[in-house]
C-alpha positions as CSV (number, residue, x, y, z in Angstrom):
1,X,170.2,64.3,-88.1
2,X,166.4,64.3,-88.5
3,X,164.1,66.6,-85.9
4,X,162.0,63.9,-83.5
5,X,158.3,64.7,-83.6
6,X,158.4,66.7,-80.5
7,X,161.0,68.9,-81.5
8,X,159.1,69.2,-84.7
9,X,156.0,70.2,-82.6
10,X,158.0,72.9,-80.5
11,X,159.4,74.6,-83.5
12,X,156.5,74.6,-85.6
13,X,153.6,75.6,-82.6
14,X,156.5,78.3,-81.4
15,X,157.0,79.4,-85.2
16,X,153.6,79.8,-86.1
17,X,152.4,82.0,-83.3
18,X,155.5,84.3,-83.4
19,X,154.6,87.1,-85.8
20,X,158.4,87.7,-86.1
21,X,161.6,85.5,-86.6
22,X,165.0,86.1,-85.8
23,X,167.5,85.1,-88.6
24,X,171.1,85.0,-88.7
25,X,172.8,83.8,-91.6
26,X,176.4,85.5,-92.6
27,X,174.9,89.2,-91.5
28,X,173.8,90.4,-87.9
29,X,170.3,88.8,-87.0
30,X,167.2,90.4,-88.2
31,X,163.6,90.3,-87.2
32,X,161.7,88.8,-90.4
33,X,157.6,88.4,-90.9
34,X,157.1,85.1,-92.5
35,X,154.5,82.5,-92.2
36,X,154.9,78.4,-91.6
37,X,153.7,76.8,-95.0
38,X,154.7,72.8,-94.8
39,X,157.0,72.3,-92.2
40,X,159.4,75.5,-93.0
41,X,159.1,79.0,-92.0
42,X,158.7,81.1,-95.7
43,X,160.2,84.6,-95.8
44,X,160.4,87.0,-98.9
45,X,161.9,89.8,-99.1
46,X,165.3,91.7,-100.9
47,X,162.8,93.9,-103.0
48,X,162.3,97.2,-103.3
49,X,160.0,98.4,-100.4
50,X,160.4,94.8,-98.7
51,X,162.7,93.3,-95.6
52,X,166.0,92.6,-96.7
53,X,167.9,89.3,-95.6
54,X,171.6,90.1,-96.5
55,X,173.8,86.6,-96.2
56,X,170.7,84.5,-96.9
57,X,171.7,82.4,-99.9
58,X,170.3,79.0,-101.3
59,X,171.6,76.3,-100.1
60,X,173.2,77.8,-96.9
61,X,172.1,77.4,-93.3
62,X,170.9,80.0,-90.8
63,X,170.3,80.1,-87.3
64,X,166.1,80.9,-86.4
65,X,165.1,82.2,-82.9
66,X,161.6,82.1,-82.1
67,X,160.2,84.7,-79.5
68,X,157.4,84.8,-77.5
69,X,154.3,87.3,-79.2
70,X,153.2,88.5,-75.8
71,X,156.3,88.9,-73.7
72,X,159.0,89.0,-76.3
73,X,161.3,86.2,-74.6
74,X,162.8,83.6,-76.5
75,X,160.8,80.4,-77.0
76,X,163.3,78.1,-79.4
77,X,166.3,78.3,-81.5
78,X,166.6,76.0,-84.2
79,X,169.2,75.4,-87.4
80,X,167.7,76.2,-91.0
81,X,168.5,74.7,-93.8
82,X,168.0,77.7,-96.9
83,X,165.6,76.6,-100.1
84,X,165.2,79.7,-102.3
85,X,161.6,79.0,-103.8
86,X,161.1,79.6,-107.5
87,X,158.5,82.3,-108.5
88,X,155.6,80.7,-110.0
89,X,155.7,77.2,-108.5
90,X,153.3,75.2,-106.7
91,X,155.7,75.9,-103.6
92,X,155.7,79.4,-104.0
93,X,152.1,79.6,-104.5
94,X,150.8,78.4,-101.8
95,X,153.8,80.3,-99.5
96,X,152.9,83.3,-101.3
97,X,149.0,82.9,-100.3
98,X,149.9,82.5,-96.9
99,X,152.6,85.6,-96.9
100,X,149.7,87.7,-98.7
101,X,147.8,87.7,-95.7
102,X,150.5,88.7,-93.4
103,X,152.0,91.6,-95.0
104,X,150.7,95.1,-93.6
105,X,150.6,98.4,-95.2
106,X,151.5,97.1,-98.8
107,X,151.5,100.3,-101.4
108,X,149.9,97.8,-104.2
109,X,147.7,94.8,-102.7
110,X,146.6,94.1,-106.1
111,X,149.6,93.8,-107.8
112,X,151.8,92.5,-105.0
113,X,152.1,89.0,-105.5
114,X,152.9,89.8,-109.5
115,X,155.6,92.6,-108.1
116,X,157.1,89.9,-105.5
117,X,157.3,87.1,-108.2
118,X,159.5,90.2,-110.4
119,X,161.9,91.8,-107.4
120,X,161.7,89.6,-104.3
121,X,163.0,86.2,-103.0
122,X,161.5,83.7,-101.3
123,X,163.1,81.9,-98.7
124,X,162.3,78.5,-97.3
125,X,163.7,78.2,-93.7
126,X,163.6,74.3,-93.4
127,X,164.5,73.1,-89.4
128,X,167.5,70.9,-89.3
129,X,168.5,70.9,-85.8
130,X,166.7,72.3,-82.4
131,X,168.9,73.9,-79.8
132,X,168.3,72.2,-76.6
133,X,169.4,74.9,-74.0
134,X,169.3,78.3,-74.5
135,X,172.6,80.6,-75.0
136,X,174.2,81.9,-72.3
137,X,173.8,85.4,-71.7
138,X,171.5,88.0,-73.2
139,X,171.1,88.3,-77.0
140,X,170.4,91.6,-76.8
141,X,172.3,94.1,-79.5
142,X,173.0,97.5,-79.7
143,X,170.4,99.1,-82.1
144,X,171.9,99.6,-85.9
145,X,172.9,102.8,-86.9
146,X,170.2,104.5,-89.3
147,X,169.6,107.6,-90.9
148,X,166.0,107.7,-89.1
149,X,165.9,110.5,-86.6
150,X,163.0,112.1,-84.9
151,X,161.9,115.5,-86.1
152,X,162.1,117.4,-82.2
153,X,161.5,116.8,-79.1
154,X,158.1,115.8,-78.3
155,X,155.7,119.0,-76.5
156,X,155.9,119.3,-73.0
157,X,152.3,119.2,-72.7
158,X,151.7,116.4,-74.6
159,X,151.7,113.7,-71.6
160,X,149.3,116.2,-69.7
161,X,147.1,116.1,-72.5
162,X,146.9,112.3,-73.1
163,X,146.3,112.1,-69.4
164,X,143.2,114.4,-69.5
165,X,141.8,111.8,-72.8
166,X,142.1,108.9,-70.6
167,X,140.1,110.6,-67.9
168,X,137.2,111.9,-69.8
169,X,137.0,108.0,-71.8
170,X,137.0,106.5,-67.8
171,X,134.3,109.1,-66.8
């Protein structure tokens, strides 16, 4: 079944100004960064100090909700259909250019494009299908476990102080 140009429109407008993605291939969904290089969403990832995508494999299809940037709600879901990119191709180079842009806080922007083409994949999330009403019922999870805690509690005074900045920056 081939998208019609307005469902093409909705998914690529919604999947362009979403900063994040929800996947779900064979794994719980995960938020993923990407950016909308020639009709597909392009994710890479499954490298050291990158997002992991466990259950995304070539070939395979994955389900992509798109949320909202501002208010977080969900704007489209839509059926993928999986391309792993080769590392060095015209594909990948032009994805890559686009991802480069995108990806914050990177330990080595210099060599990061050489280090993803060596340890990461790069996914191409291709629309298949649009899903015309929206599940029923939230989508909302319980948070995964992690080994992330927070140090202590946070000082008593803190919110008093914070409320004293705000005062002398309005006066």
């Amino acid at each position: 079944m081939t998208l019609t140009l307005l469902d093409q429109a909705l998914v690529e407008e919604a999947t362009k100004k979403s900063g994040l993605i929800w996947v779900e291939g064979t794994a719980p969904a995960r938020g993923l960064w990407h950016a909308w290089v020639d009709g597909a969403a392009h994710v890479l990832g499954d490298g050291p100090g990158e997002q992991p995508f466990p259950g995304l494999a070539d070939g395979a299809t994955a389900e992509v909700t798109v949320r909202s940037k501002d208010k977080g709600g969900r704007l489209v879901g839509w059926t993928a259909q999986v391309t792993e990119v080769p590392a060095g191709s015209e594909a990948w180079e032009a994805a890559v250019a686009e991802l480069k842009g995108k990806r914050l806080n990177a330990p080595d922007s210099e060599q990061m494009t050489a280090r993803w083409a060596r340890e990461c994949r790069l996914l191409r999330l291709e629309p298949v299908t649009v899903h015309a009403e929206a599940p029923a019922g939230s989508l909302a999870e319980q948070p995964r476990p992690t080994p992330v805690t927070t140090r202590r509690p946070v000082p008593a005074a803190l919110p008093k102080l914070l409320l004293k900045r705000k005062k002398k920056q309005r006066g």
